[in-house]
N, C-alpha and C positions, 0 to 999 in steps of 0.2 A: 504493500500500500504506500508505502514511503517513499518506493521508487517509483508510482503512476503517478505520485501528485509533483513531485520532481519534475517529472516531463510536461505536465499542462503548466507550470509555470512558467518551464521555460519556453514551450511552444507557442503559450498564448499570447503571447505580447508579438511577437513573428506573424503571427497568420492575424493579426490587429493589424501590425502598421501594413501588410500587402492587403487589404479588403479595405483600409478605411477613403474614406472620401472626404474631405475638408473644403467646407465653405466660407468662403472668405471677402470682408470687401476690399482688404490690401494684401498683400504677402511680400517683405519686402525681404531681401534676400543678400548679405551684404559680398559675398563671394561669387557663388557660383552656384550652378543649377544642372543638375543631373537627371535626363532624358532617354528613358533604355538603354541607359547603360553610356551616356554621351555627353557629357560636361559642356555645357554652355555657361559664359560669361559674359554675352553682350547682346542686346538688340542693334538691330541698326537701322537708325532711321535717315542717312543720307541717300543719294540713288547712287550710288559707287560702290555696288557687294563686289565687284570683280576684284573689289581691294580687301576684301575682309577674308578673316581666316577660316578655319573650319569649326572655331568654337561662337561661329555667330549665329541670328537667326536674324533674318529681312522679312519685312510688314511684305503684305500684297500690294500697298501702296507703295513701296519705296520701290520692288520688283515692277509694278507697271511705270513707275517711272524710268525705271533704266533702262526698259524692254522700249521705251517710248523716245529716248534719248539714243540709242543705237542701230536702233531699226526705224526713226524718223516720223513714228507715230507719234500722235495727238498735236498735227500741224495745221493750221487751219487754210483751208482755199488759198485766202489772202498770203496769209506768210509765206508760203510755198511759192507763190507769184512773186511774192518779192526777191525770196531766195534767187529765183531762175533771171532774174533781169538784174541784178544787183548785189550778185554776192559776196561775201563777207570773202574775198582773195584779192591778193595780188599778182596780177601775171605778169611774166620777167622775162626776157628775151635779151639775150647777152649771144653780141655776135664779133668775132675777130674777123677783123679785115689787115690781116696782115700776112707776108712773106713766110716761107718756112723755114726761113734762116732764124725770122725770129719770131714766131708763135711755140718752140719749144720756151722758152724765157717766160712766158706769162703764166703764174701762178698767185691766184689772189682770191680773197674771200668776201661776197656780202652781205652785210650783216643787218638785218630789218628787222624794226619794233613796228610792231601795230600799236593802236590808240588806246586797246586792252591789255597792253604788255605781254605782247606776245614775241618770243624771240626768234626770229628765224635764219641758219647762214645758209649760204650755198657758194658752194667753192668751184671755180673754175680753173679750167687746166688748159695752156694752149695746145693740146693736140687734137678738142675739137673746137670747130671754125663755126660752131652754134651750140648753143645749147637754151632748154626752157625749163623755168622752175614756178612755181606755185607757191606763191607765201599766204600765211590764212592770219588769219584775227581779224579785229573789225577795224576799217579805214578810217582817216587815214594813214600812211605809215611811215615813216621814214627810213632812213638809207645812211649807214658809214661804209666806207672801204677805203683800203689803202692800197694801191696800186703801183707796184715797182714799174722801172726802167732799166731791166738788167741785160739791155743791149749793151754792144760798144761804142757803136758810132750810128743811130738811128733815134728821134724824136720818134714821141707814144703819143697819140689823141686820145682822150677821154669823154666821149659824149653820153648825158643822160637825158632822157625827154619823158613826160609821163603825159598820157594823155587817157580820159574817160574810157572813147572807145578807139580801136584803130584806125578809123577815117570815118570823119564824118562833114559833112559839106558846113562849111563858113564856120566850124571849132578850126580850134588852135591849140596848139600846144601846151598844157598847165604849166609846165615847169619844163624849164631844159637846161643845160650847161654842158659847157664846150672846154676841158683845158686839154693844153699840149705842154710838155716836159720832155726834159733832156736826160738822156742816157745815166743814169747811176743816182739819180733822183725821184722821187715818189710823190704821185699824185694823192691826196686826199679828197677823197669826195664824199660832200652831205649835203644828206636833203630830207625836205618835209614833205607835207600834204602829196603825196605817193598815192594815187586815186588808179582803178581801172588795170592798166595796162603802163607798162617800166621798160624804153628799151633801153640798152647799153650798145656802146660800137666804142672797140679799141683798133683803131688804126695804125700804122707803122708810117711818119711821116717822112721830113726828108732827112738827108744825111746831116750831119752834126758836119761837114766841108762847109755847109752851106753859114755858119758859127757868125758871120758878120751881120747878117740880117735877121740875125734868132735875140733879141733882148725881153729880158724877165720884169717883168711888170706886178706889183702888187695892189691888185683891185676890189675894191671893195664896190658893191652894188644893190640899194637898197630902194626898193620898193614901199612907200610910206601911204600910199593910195588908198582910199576903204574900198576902192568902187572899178579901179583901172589896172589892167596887166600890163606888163612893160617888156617891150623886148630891143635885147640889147646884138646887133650883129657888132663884132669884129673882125678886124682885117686878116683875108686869108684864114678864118676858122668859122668856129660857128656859131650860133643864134642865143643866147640867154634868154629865156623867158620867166619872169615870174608875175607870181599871181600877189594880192593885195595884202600887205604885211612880212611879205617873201624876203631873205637878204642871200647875197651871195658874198664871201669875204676866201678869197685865195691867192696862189700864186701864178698867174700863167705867163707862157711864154708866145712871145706876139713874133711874127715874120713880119717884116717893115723892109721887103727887098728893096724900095727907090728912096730907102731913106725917111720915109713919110708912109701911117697910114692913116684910120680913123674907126670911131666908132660912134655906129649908127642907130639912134633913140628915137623909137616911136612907141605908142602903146592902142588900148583894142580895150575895148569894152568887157568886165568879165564879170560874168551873172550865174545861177544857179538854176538848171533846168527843172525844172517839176518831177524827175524823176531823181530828184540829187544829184545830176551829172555838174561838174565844172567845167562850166564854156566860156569862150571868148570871142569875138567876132569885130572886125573894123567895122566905121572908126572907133576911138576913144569918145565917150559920151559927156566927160566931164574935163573941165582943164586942168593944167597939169602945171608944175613948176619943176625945172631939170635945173638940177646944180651940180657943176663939174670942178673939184678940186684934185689941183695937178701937186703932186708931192707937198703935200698938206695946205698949199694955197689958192684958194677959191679962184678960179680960173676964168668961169663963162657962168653966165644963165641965162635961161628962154624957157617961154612959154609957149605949151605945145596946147593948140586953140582945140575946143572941141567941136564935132564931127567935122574938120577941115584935113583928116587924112594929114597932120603934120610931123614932122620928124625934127632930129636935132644931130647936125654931123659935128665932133669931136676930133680936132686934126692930132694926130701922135709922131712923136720922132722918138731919137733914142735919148733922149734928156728924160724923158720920163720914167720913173721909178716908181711913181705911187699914184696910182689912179682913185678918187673916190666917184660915184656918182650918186643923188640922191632925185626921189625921183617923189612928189608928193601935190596932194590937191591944192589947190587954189582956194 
């Protein structure tokens, strides 16, 4: 008898805690939580289980959020439209136009933030003569890179131009710049407001023989406008364009073969299309005030009249070392 009641003692409390059922309005639990045999220590309630370990457990809502977040459910008409005409990338078109003496020598990296901090590089290599990249976050973005001249005897062009979409009748370029540099020297390039579409063209210019006509110029070029884009050609290169609040501040090297060039300031109306796009189109709508200081001394000014299609020429020799121009409304 001493040893049957032994046994329901110890049994009975065993065959209690597996039968009992507990009702409760809280249960809090400060550890952990044991499920057939399976230790759980977490719920999760973000929509990112692809990060969580094996001792978790995800709601049906945080599961139909991530199922809805990677397979593109719960988008509505609208958003979807917008996605497809307007989305959150930047597309990148980096082309060499140069020699094969010296497209092995170009190895360089660009580096772009979107507006949400998003980091993106992509490195190019001169052994191909195109290449296309895809940068994502939301616009608009900006652009660093540093771009050697590890020829010998051969000047490098660095053009960047960004534009909405690839062509479109009476837009104009949002942004552009043009510098040239000399062999064993590096280009830096930055830029902002990166909208649509980004090309790149690195050229192989002329020989470093040519040394008499190649002088280094430090220009600075600023855009003070709320309403007007401006664009700047120089001699024998290419076209700057910036939009309203836009600066450019580098080093380029100007070709002045007869001794003399210039540089040629007109601007273009630039407005906001209803679909977000940034356009520009001639003429300029509003008037303008160009101030040109030549190695820190105020040089020239004119006033470039609106809708009269006006420009402002800029004569250069080689005395000049420091270019400013300021470009702002009336």
């Amino acid at each position: 008898m001493k040893i049957f009641l032994l046994w329901v003692v110890v049994l009975l409390p065993l065959w209690g805690v597996a039968q009992t059922t507990v009702t409760a309005n809280r249960v809090v639990i400060k550890d952990s939580l044991s499920l057939n045999g399976k230790w759980i220590n977490r719920f999760n309630t973000d929509s990112a289980p692809e990060t969580n370990s094996v001792q978790t457990i995800s709601s049906d809502a945080v599961l139909k959020k991530y199922i809805d977040r990677v397979a593109g459910g719960g988008i509505s008409t609208t958003e979807l439209s917008k996605m497809m005409k307007n989305p959150d990338v930047l597309e990148v078109k980096v082309s060499l136009w140069t020699k094969a003496r010296v497209a092995p020598s170009l190895n360089f990296t660009l580096n772009f933030l979107s507006s949400d901090g998003i980091k993106s590089t992509c490195n190019v290599y001169g052994k191909y003569s195109i290449d296309y990249f895809t940068v994502y976050g939301k616009p608009p973005f900006s652009l660093y890179a540093a771009i050697p001249n590890a020829t010998s005897d051969s000047t490098l062009s660095v053009s960047v131009a960004s534009q909405e979409r690839p062509t479109s009748t009476g837009a104009f370029q949002n942004y552009a710049n043009y510098v040239l540099f000399k062999p064993g020297d590096t280009a830096i390039i930055t830029a902002d407001q990166l909208r649509g579409n980004v090309l790149i063209y690195v050229k192989a210019g002329v020989r470093t023989s040519l040394d008499n006509s190649l002088i280094y110029i430090n220009e600075k070029i600023t855009n003070r406008s709320s309403t007007q884009s401006i664009y700047v050609s120089k001699p024998n290169s290419g076209t700057l364009a910036l939009m309203p609040g836009q600066e450019i501040s580098q080093r380029h090297l100007l070709q002045i073969r007869s001794g003399y060039g210039s540089y040629n300031i007109s601007a273009a109306t630039f407005f906001k299309a209803p679909g977000g796009e940034y356009l520009a189109s001639y003429p300029n709508s509003k008037a303008l005030r160009c101030k040109v200081y030549r190695n820190g001394v105020l040089k020239s000014t004119k006033d470039l009249s609106a809708f009269m299609d006006d420009n402002f020429s800029i004569p250069l020799d080689a005395t000049w070392t420091d270019c400013e121009i300021i470009v702002e409304d009336i």
